[in-house]
C-alpha positions in Angstrom: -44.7 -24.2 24.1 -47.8 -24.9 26.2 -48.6 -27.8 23.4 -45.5 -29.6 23.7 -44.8 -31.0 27.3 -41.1 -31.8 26.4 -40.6 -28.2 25.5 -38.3 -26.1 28.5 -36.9 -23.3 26.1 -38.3 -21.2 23.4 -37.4 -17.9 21.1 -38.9 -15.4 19.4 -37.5 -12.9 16.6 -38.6 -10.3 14.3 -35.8 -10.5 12.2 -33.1 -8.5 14.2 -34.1 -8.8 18.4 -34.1 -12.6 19.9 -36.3 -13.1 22.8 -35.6 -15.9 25.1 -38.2 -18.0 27.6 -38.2 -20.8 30.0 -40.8 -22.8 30.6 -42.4 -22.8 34.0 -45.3 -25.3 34.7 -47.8 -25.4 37.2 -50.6 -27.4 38.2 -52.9 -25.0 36.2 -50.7 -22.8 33.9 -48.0 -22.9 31.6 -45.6 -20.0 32.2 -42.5 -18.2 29.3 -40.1 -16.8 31.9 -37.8 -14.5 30.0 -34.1 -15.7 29.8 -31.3 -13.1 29.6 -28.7 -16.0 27.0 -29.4 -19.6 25.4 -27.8 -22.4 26.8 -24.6 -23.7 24.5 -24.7 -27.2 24.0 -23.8 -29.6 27.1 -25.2 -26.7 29.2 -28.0 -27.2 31.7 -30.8 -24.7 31.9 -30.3 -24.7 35.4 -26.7 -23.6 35.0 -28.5 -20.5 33.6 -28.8 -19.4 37.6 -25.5 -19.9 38.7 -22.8 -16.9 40.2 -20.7 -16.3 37.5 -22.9 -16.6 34.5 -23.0 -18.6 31.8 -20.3 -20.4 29.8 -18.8 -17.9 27.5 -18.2 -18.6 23.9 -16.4 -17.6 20.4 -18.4 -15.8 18.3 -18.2 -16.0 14.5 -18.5 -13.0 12.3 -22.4 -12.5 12.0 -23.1 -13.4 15.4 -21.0 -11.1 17.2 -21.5 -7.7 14.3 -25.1 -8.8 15.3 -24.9 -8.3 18.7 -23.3 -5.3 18.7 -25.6 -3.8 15.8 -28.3 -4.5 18.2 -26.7 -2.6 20.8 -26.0 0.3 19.0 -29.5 0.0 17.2 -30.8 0.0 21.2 -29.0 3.2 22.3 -29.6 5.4 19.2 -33.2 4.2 18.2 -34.8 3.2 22.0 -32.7 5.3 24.0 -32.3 8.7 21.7 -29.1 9.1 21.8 -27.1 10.5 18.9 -24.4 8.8 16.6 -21.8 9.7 19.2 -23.3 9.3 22.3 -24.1 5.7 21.5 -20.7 4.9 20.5 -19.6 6.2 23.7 -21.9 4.1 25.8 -21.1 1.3 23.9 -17.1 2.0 23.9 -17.6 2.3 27.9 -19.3 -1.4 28.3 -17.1 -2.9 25.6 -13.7 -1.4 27.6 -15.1 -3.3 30.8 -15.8 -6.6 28.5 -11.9 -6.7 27.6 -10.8 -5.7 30.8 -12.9 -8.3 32.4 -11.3 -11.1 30.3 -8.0 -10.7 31.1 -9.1 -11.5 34.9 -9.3 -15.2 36.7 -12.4 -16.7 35.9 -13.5 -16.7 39.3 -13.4 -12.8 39.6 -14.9 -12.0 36.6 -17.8 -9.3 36.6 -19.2 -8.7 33.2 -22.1 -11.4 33.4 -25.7 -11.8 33.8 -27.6 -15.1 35.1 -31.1 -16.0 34.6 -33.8 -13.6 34.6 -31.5 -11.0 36.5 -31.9 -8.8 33.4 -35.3 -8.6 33.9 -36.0 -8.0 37.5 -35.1 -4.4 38.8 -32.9 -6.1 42.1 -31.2 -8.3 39.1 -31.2 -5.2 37.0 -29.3 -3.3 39.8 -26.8 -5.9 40.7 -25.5 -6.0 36.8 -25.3 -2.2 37.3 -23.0 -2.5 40.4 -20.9 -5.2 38.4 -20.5 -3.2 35.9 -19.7 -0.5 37.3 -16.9 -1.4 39.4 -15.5 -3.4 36.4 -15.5 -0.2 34.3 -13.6 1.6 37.5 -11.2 -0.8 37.2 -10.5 -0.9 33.4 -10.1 2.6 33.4 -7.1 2.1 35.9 -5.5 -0.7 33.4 -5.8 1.7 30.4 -5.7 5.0 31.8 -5.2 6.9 28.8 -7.4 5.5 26.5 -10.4 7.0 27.2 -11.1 11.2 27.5 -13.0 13.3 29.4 -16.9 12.4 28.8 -16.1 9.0 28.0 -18.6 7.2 30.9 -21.7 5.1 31.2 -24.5 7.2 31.9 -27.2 4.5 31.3 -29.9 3.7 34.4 -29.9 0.0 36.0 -32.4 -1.6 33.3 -30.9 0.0 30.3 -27.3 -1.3 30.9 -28.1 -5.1 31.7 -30.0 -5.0 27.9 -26.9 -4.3 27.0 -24.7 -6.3 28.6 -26.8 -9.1 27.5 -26.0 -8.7 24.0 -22.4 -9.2 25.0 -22.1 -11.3 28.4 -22.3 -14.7 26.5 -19.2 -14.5 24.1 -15.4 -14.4 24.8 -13.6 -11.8 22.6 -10.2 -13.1 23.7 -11.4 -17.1 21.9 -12.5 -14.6 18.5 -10.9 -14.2 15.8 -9.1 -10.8 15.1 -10.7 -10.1 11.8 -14.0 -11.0 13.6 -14.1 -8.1 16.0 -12.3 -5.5 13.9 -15.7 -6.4 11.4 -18.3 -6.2 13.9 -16.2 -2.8 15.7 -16.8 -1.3 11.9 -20.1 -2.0 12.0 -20.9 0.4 14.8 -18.2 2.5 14.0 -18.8 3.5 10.6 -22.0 5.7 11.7 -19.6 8.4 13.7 -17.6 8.7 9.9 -20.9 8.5 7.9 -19.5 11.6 5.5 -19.7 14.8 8.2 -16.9 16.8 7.8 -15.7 15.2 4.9 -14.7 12.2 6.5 -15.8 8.4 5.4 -14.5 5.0 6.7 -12.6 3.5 4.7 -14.1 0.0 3.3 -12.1 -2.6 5.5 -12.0 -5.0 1.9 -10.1 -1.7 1.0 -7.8 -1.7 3.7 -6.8 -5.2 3.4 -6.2 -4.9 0.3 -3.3 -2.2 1.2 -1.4 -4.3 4.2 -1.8 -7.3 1.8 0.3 -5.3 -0.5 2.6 -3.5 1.7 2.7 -6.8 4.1 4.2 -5.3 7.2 6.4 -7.2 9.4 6.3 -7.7 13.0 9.5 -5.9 13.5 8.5 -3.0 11.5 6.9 0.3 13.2 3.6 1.1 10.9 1.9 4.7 11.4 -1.9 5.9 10.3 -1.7 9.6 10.5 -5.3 10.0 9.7 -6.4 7.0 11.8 -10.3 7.7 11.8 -11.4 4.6 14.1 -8.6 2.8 13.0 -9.5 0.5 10.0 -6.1 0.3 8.8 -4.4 -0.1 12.2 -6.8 -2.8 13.1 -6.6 -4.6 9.5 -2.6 -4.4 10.1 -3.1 -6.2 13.1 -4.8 -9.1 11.8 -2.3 -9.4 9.2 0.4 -9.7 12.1 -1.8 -12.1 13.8 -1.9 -14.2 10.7 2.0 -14.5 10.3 1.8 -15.7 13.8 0.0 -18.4 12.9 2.2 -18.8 9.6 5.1 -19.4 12.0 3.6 -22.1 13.6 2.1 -24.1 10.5 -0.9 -22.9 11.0 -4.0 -20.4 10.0 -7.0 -18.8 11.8 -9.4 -21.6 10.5 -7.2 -24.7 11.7 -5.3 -23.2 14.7 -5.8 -25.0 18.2 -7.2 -23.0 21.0 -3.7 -22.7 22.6 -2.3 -21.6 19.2 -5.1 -19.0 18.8 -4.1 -17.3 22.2 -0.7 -17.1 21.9 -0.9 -15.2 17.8 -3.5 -13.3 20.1 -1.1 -12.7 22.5 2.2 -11.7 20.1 -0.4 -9.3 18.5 -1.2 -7.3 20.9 2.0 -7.1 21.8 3.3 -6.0 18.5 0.2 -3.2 18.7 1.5 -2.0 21.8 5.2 -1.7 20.3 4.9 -0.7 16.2 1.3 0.3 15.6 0.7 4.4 16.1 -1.4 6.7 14.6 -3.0 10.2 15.4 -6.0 11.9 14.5 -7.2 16.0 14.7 -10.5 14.9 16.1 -10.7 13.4 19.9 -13.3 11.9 19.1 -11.6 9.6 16.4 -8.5 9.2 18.5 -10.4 7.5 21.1 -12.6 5.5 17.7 -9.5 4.3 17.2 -8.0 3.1 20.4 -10.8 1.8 20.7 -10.8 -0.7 17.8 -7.6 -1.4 18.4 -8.1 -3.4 21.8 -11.2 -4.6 20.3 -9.0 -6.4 17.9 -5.6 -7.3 19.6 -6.4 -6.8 23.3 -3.8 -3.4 22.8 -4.9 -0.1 22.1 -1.9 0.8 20.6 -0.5 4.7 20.5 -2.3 7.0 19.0 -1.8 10.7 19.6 -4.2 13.5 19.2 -1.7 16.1 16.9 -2.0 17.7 13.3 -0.3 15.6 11.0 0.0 18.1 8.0 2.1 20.7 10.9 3.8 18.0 13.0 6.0 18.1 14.6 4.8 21.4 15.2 1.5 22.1 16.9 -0.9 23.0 19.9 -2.6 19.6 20.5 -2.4 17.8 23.4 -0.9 15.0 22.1 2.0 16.6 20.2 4.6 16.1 22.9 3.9 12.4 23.6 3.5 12.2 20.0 7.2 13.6 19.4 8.4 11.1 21.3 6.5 8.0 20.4 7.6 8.9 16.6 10.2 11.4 15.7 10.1 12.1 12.1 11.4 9.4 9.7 11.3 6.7 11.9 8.3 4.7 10.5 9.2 1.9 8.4 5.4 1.8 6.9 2.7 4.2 6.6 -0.8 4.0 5.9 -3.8 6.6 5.3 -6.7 7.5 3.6 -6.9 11.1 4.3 -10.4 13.0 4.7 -11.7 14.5 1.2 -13.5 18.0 1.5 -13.9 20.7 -0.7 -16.0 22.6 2.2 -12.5 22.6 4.4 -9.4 23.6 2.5 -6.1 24.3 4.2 -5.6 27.7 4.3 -3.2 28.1 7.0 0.2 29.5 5.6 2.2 27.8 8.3 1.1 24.6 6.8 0.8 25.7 3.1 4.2 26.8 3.3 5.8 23.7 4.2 4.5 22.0 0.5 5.4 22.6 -3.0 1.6 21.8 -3.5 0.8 24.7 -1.2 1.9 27.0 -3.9 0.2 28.2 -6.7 1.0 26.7 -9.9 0.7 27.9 -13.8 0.8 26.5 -17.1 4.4 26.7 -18.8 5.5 27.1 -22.0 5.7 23.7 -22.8 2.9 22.7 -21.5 3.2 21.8 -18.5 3.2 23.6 -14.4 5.8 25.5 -12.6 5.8 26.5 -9.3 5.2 30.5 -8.7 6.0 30.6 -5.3 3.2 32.4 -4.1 1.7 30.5 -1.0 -2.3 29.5 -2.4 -3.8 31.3 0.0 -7.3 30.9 -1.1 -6.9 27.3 0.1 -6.1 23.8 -1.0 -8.1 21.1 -0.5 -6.8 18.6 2.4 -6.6 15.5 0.2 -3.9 17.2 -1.9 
């Protein structure tokens, strides 16, 4: 940079962080003052400074799982913070991010300018932003997030973040974009504990590829985990959208993009529902949800395997969203453990499988009636 007189902008990477500088000049010195995003093209370095930010962009695939790998890599690695916690955090900016898109450009809060990211005055002005942004999306989707779900990062540590993710526009990316990158930090809160993996999203599509659910039909997850089938539904409905209007993801217009956007996240807000034991999950998969359709669908904390029986707090909005038998499609991958079998007779007894079986004459099983109570395993 200090070799080449024409140069204004440089970068630096090791392979997974970018680092951004401007060129200063003086009469004696060349200066690298740290930029917080990389000028699109047509844009003018000195737009970089400007009240509102910079323009905001589509991502593609990489770029935006990239990002938000980062993030996540940021939180758990720098920061210390367990699996969990760093989902949280993350969840908390990424809720604001959505929220802030669906506002007139001219009130919009999540971005950063210049060096502000860098400066502890800047640093505390994206914190104030921020802040009253996420106050506000918690008001447009009350019941989304639980108790414990806030951003608890200081000033300096929240505007790295929100670097990562002021310069793109979820709203202009493609479904199946975000629901990739939302796996990608995801996955590590379903990384086997408890006998629970994510289920591989070429798996998933595979499934609504093969039950192709229609708009009009109500489709249920009653192990939702952080949503992977839910959120691969969703981009199957979005694609019909675009089927109805001649169209596909790859050669849609701008306009046509927004509104299969748009019909999606209403369908997600009509026919997708799930439920999960785990709050946690339930909020994982809300979560990916609006990070896919703009929606965060309904999805209940309940027992599955006892509804619609139960103690969880969302069995009685649950009972009511979805009375049994009135799902037209239903998709799971139910969590595998032979450290946790179902044991409870109240549950056991409402299966043949919760029975113990014996050989028969002939060869094959016949139900003895006598509940198994030393357990079955959940996936049966």
């Amino acid at each position: 940079m200090e070799l080449l007189p024409a140069v204004t902008l440089g970068m630096w990477t090791n392979g997974q962080e970018e680092f951004l500088f401007q060129v200063e000049r003086t009469r004696f010195e060349v200066r690298a003052k740290p930029l917080g995003v990389w000028p699109v093209p047509g844009e003018r370095t000195t737009n970089l400074d400007r009240t509102g930010g910079v323009i905001q962009v589509s991502a593609e695939a990489e770029d935006l799982e990239d990002a938000l790998l980062r993030c996540r890599q940021y939180l758990n690695r720098n920061l210390g913070l367990d699996h969990k916690d760093s989902f949280k955090q993350l969840a908390v900016l990424m809720l604001a991010k959505i929220y802030d898109e669906t506002r007139p450009a001219t009130e919009r809060r999540f971005w950063i300018r210049g060096d502000e990211p860098f400066t502890e005055r800047g640093q505390q002005a994206i914190q104030q932003r921020i802040n009253d942004t996420i106050r506000d999306a918690k008001a447009w989707r009350p019941n989304l997030l639980t108790r414990g779900w806030d951003l608890t990062l200081e000033p300096h540590e929240t505007a790295r973040v929100v670097t990562e993710l002021a310069r793109y526009s979820l709203s202009e990316t493609q479904p199946r974009y975000r629901t990739g990158a939302f796996r990608a930090i995801a996955r590590s809160v379903m990384d086997g504990r408890e006998g629970r993996y994510p289920t591989p999203l070429n798996v998933a599509e595979m499934a609504v590829r093969m039950l192709d659910p229609k708009p009009t039909e109500r489709l249920l997850d009653c192990s939702s985990g952080t949503g992977t089938f839910l959120a691969m539904a969703a981009t199957h409905i979005f694609k019909g959208f675009l089927a109805e209007m001649g169209t596909s993801p790859e050669e849609a217009t701008a306009e046509q993009l927004l509104e299969a956007q748009q019909r999606t996240g209403e369908w997600a807000a009509s026919k997708a529902l799930g439920c999960d034991i785990d709050p946690f999950l339930v909020v994982a998969s809300r979560m990916n949800l609006l990070f896919t359709t703009g929606h965060p669908g309904r999805i209940f904390r309940l027992d599955a395997r006892t509804f619609p029986d139960g103690d969880l707090d969302g069995l009685e909005a649950g009972r009511t969203a979805m009375p049994l038998e009135s799902m037209d499609v239903v998709l799971l991958n139910p969590w595998f453990s032979t450290q946790d079998p179902v044991s409870d007779e109240s549950i056991l007894q409402r299966y043949d499988l919760g029975n113990v079986w014996e050989r028969d004459e002939d060869g094959g099983y016949r139900n003895t009636g006598n509940l198994n109570t030393g357990g079955v395993p959940p996936e049966v």
